[in-house]
C-alpha positions as CSV (number, residue, x, y, z in Angstrom):
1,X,89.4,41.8,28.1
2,X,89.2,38.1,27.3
3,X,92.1,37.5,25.2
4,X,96.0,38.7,25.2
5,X,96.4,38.7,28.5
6,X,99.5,41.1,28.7
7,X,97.1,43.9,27.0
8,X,94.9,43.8,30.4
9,X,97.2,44.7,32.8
10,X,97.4,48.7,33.6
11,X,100.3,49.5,31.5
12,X,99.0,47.7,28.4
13,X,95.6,49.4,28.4
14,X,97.4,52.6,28.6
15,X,98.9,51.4,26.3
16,X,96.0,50.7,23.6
17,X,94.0,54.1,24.5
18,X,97.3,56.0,24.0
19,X,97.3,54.6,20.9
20,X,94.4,55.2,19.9
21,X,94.2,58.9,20.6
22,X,98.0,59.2,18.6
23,X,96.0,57.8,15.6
24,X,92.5,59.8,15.7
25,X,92.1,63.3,16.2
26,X,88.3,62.3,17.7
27,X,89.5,59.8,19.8
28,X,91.9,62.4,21.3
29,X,89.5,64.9,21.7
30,X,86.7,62.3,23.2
31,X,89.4,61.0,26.0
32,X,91.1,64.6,27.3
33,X,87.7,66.0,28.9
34,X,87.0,62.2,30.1
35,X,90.3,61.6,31.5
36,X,90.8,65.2,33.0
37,X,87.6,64.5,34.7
38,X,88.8,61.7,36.2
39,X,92.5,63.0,37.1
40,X,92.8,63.6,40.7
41,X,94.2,67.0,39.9
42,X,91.2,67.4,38.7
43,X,89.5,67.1,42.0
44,X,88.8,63.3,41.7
45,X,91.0,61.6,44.0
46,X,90.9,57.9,42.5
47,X,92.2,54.7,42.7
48,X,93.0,52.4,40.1
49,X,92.1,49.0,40.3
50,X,90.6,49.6,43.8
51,X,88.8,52.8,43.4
52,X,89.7,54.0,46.5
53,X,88.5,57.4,47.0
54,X,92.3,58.8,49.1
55,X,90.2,61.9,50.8
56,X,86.7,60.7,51.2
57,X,88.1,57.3,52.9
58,X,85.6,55.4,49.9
59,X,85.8,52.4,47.5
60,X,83.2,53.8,45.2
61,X,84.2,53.6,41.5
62,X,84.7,56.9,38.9
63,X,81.5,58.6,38.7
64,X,82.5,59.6,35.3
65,X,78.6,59.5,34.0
66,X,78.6,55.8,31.9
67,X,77.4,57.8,28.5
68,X,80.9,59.6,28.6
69,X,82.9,56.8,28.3
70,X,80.8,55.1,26.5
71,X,82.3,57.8,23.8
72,X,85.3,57.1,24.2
73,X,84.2,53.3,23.6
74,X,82.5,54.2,20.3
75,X,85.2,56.7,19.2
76,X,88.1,53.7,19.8
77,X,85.8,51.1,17.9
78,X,85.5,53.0,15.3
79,X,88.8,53.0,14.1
80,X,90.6,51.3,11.3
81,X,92.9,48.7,13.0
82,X,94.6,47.7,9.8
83,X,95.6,51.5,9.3
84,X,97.9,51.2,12.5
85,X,101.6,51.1,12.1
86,X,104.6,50.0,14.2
87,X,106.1,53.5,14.2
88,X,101.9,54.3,16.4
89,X,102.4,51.8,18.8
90,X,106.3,52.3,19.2
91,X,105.4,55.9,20.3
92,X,102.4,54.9,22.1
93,X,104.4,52.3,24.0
94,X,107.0,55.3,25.3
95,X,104.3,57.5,26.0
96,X,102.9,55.1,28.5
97,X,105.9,53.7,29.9
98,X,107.1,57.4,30.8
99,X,104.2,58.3,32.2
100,X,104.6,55.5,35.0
101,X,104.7,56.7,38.5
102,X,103.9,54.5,41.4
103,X,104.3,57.0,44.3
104,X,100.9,58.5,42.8
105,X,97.3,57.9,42.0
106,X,97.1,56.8,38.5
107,X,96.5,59.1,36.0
108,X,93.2,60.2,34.1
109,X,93.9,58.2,31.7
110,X,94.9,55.1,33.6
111,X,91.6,54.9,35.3
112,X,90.0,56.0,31.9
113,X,91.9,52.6,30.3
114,X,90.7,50.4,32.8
115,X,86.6,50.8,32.6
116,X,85.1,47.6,31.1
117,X,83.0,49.8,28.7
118,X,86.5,50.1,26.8
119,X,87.1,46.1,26.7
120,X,85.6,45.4,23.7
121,X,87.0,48.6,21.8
122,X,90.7,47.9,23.6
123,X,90.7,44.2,23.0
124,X,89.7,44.9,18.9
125,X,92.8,47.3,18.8
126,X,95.1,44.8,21.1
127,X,94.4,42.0,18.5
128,X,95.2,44.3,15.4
129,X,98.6,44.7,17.5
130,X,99.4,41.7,18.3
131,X,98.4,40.2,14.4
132,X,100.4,42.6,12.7
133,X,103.6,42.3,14.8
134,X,103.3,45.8,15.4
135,X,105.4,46.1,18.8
136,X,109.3,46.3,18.3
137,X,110.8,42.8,18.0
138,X,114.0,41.8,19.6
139,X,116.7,41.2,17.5
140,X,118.9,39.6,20.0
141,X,121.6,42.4,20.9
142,X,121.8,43.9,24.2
143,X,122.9,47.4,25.5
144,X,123.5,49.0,28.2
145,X,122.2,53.1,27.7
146,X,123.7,55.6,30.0
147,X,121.5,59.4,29.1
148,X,123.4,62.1,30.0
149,X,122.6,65.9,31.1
150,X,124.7,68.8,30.5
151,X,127.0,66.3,28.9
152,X,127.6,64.9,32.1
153,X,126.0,61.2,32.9
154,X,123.4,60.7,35.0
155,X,124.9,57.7,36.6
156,X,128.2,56.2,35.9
157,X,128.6,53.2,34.1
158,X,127.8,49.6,36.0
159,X,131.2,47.7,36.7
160,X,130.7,43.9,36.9
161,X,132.9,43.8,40.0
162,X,130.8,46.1,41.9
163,X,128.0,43.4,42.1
164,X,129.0,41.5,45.0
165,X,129.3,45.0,47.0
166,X,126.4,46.1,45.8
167,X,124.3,42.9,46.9
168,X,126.0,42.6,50.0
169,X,125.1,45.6,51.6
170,X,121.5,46.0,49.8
171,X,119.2,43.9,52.2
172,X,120.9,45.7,55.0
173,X,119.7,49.1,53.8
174,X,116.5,47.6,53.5
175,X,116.1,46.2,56.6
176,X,116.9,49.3,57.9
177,X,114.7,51.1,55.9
178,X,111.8,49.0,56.8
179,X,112.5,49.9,60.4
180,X,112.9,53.6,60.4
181,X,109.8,53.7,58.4
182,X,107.6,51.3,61.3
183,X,109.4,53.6,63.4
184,X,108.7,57.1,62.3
185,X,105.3,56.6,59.5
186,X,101.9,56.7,60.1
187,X,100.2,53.0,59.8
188,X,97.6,54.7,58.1
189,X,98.2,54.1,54.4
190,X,96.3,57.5,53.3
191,X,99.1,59.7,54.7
192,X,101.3,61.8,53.0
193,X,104.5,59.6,52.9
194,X,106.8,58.3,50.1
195,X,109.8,56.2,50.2
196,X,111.5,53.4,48.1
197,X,108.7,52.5,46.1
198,X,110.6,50.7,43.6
199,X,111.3,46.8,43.4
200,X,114.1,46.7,41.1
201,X,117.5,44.7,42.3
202,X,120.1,47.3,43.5
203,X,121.0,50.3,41.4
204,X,124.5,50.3,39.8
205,X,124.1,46.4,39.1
206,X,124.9,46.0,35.1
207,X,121.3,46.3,33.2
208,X,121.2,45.8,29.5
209,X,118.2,46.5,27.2
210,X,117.1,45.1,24.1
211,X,117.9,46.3,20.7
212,X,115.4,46.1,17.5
213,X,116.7,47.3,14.3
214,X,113.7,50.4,13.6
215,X,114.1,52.2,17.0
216,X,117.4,51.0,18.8
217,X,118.1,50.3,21.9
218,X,114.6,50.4,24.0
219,X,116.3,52.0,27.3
220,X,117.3,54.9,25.2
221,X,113.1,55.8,24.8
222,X,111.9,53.0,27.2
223,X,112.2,54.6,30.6
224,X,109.6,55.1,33.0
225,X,109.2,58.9,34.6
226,X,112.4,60.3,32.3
227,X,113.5,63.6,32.6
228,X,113.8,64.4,28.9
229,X,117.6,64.0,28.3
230,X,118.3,64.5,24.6
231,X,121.8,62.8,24.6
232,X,122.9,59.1,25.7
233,X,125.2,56.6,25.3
234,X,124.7,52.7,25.0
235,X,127.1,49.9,25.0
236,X,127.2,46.6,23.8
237,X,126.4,44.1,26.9
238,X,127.9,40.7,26.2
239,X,126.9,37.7,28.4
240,X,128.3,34.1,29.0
241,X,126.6,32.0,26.9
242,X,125.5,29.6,30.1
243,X,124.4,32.8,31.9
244,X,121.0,31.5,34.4
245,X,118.5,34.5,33.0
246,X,114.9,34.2,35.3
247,X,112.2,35.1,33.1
248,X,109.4,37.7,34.5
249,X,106.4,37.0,32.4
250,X,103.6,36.4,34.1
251,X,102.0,37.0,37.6
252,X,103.4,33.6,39.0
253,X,106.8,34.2,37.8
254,X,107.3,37.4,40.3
255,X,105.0,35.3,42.6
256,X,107.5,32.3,42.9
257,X,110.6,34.9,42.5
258,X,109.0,36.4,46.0
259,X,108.2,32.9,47.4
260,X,112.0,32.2,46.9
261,X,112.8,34.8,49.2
262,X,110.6,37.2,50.5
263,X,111.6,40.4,52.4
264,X,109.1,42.0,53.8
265,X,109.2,46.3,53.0
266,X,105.0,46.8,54.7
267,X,105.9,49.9,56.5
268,X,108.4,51.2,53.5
269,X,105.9,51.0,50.6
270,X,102.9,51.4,52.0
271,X,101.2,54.5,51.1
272,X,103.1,54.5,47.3
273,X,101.8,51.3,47.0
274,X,98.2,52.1,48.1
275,X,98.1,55.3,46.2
276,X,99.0,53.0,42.9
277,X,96.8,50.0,43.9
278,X,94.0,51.1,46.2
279,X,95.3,48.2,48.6
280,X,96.0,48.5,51.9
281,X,95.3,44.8,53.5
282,X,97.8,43.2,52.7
283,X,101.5,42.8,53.5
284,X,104.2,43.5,51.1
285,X,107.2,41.8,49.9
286,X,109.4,41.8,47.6
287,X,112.5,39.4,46.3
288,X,115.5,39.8,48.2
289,X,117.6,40.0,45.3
290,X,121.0,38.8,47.3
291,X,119.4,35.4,47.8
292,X,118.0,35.0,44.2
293,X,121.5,35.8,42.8
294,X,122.9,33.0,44.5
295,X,120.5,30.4,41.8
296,X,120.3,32.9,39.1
297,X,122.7,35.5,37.2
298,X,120.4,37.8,35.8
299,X,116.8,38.2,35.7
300,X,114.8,39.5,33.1
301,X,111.5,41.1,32.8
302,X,110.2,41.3,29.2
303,X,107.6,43.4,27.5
304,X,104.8,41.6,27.3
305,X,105.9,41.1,31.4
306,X,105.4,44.4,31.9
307,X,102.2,45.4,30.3
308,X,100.5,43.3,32.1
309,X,102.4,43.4,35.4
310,X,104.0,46.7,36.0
311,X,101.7,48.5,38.6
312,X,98.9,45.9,39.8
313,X,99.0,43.9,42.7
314,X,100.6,40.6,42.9
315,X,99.3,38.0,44.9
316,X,102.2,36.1,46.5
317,X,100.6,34.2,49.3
318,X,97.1,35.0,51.4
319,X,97.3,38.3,52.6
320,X,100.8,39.0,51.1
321,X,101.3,40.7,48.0
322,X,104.0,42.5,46.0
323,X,104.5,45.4,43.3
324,X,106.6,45.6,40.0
325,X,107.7,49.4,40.0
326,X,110.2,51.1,38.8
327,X,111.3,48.1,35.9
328,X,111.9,49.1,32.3
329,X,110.0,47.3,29.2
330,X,112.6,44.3,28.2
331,X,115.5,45.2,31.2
332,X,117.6,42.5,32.6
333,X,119.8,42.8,36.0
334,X,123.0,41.1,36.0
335,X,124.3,40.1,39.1
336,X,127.5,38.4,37.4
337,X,127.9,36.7,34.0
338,X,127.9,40.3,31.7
339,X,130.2,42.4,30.9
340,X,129.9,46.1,29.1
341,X,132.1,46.7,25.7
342,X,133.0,50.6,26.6
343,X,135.0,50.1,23.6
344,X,132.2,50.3,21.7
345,X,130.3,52.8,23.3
346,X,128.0,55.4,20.8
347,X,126.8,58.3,21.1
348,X,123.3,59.1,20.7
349,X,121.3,62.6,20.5
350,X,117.7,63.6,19.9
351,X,116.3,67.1,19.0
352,X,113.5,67.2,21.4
353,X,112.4,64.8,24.4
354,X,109.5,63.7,22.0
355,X,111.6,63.0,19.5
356,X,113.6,60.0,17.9
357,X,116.7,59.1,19.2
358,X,119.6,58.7,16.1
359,X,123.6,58.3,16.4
360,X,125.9,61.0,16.3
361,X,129.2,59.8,16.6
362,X,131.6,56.6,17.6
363,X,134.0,57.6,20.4
């Protein structure tokens, strides 16, 4: 795809063929035999973005026969892109972002989304997106969404003054992670291992999400792998004005956020990161997020960020490379400089998992 660039990453093709089978019943019906052919449940054990066959030891691509997808292609291209709304690509946009998981071979449907016989047909759809303003716009509020189970919440609500605890002792537990696992894993990337294959700063850290006035707050719907909660509450996040905010946009901003200061995690996120990339020579580093937060108060990774990002390698020097996993659509990590109005909390409910989120009550 030769144009919008944050349409070509892996999430953002998802993205567009997600779409695409929401709107047309023979679009839907085209993809599923397609994709479950290409599932590695399905007895296809592929690589996305590397085609690495994890059983057979190959780097032969999908051998999906070309007039099947080509289908798919013609099914997609057929489409009216003007008949798309913003409430198809809102629920498109959840659908893809849940079905993230970077300890795993992508899905069916990922490997479907990134075969070149679907750039043309992707990139029409991606430029009736982007013209029509269909994804959610920001309307410059912030929230910070708790979901809760059994009425009880899953984690308990970030504390500004927790930060500098939290940072302190985070590169230790990495470190030590990083040891234990050159210690005690296989070198051999095709093993059956999984650890932290996240990159996220430290859990418990304040996080806030952006608000748009149709669908909310996006960390309500916007969560990647959710267990289907059906209540939450958010809470306004207010920030000083002067707060330092790094931007995650493109490839060279994580690049140059890693370049800062690296820390290496090879022997921790090997095989999830393999299984999700198809990679396995390189190293693999990440930011240590205690030394960024000594420039920067926050840092921010927005949509258009994570379409094209989230998932794919990221060159960071020869030979080294790095991962976005485990990031939500529009989140930003405060390491200080935001505080959460609990007196302002809401509550929030939803009938089903696949359903809209709406307010029930002010506490």
């Amino acid at each position: 795809m030769s144009t919008l660039p944050a349409f070509a990453g892996p999430r953002g093709r998802r993205l567009l063929l997600a779409l695409a089978s929401r709107t047309s019943d023979a679009v839907r019906s085209t993809v599923f035999p397609v994709a479950l052919d290409l599932d590695r449940d399905a007895g296809t054990p592929l690589i996305m973005f590397g085609w690495a066959d994890v059983e057979a030891h190959t780097g032969e691509p999908p051998q999906t026969p070309n007039d099947e997808v080509a289908d798919v292609a013609r099914e997609i291209s057929n489409l009216d892109p003007l008949a798309l709304t913003s409430a198809d690509v809102w629920k498109a946009l959840v659908e893809t972002v849940d079905d993230a998981a970077y300890w795993q071979p992508p899905r069916g449907e990922d490997v479907l989304a990134a075969r070149p016989e679907l750039d043309g047909a992707l990139s029409r759809l991606a430029t009736a997106v982007a013209e029509q303003d269909l994804l959610p716009p920001p309307d410059g509020e912030a929230y910070a969404v708790v979901h809760l189970r059994d009425g009880e919440p899953n984690t308990p609500w970030p504390t500004p003054s927790a930060a500098p605890d939290l940072l302190q002792g985070w590169t230790a537990q990495m470190l030590e992670g990083e040891r234990a696992a050159s210690r005690d894993r296989p070198r051999d990337a095709r093993a059956p291992y999984s650890g932290t294959w996240w990159s996220t700063p430290p859990h418990g850290l304040v996080v806030s999400t952006p608000h748009s006035k149709a669908v909310g707050p996006w960390g309500l719907s916007l969560v990647e792998d959710g267990l289907g909660e059906t209540e939450a509450l958010t809470a306004p996040v207010v920030a000083r004005p002067a707060a330092r905010v790094y931007t995650i946009e493109s490839a060279q901003d994580w690049a140059s956020l890693c370049r800062m200061a690296p820390l290496e995690v090879t022997a921790s996120k090997r095989h999830d990161w393999y299984r999700t990339t198809g990679r396995d020579d390189v190293r693999w580093v990440i930011p240590d997020w205690p030394t960024i937060a000594v420039e920067w108060d926050a840092v921010h990774l927005t949509l258009a960020g994570y379409l094209d990002l989230a998932g794919r390698l990221i060159d960071v020097y020869e030979g080294v490379a790095s991962v976005i996993a485990g990031w939500n659509p529009g989140a930003t990590y405060w390491f200080r400089g935001a505080h959460i109005e609990r007196s302002a909390t809401i509550s929030w409910v939803r009938a089903e998992s696949d359903k809209p989120w709406h307010q029930a009550s002010r506490e």
